[in-house]
C-alpha positions in Angstrom: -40.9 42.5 -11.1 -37.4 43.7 -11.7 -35.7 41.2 -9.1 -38.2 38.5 -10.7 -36.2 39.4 -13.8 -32.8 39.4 -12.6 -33.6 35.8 -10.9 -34.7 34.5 -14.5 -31.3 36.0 -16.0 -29.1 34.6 -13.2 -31.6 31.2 -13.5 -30.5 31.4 -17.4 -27.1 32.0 -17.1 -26.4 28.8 -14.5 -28.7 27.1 -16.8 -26.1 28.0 -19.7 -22.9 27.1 -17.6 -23.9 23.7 -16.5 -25.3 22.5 -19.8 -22.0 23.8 -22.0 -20.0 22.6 -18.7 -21.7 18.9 -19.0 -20.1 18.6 -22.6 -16.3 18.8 -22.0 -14.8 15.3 -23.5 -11.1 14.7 -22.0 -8.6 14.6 -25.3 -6.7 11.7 -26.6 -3.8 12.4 -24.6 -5.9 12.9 -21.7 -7.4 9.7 -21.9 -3.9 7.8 -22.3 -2.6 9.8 -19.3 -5.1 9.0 -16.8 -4.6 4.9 -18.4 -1.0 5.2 -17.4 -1.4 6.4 -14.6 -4.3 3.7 -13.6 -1.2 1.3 -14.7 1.2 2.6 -12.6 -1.4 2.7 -9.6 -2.0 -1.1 -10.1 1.8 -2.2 -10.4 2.3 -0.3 -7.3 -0.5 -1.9 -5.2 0.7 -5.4 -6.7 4.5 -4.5 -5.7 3.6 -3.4 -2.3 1.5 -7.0 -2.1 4.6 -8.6 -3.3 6.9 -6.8 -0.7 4.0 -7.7 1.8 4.4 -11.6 1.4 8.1 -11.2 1.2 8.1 -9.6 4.5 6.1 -12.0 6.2 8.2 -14.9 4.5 11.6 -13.0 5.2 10.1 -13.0 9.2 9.2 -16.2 9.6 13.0 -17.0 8.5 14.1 -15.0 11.3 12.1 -16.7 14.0 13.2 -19.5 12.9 16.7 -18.8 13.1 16.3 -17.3 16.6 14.4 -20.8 18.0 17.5 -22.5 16.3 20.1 -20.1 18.2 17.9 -20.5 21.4 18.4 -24.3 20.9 21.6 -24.4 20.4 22.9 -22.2 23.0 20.8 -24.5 25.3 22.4 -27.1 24.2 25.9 -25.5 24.7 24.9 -24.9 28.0 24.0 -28.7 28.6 27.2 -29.7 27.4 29.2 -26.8 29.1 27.7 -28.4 32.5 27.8 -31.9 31.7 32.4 -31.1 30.9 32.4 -29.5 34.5 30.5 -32.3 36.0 33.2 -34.6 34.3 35.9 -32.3 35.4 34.5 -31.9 39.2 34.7 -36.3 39.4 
């Protein structure tokens, strides 16, 4: 009977903490804190897209220039070979 009792005033007192615990309401300030920081949070996802596509853009241009270097330094080669071929007649 006694730990029957002890249960109900333990049961009671959880009972008390989660119903006043389920009533906390952030403040004003709260609120507009958590909104700027969900502001920031989405400006930094939509930056890091932004550096994302820039990347990608920024490494295609390199390629690119490296194909065009690897073309013209065949190209210097052709000529280089065709001058000594001249030269050698």
């Amino acid at each position: 009977m006694k730990s029957f009792k002890i249960f109900l005033i333990l049961l009671f007192g959880a009972a008390t903490i989660s119903v006043t615990s389920c009533g906390w309401k952030p403040s004003d300030e709260e609120v507009k804190q958590l909104e700027e920081t969900r502001a920031a949070a989405l400006s930094a996802e939509q930056t890091l897209a932004d550096k994302k596509v820039e990347k990608q853009d920024l490494e295609a241009k390199v390629a690119a220039k490296k194909a065009e270097l690897a073309k013209i330094k065949a190209d210097k080669e052709s000529v280089q070979q065709h001058v000594e071929q001249t030269n050698a007649q």
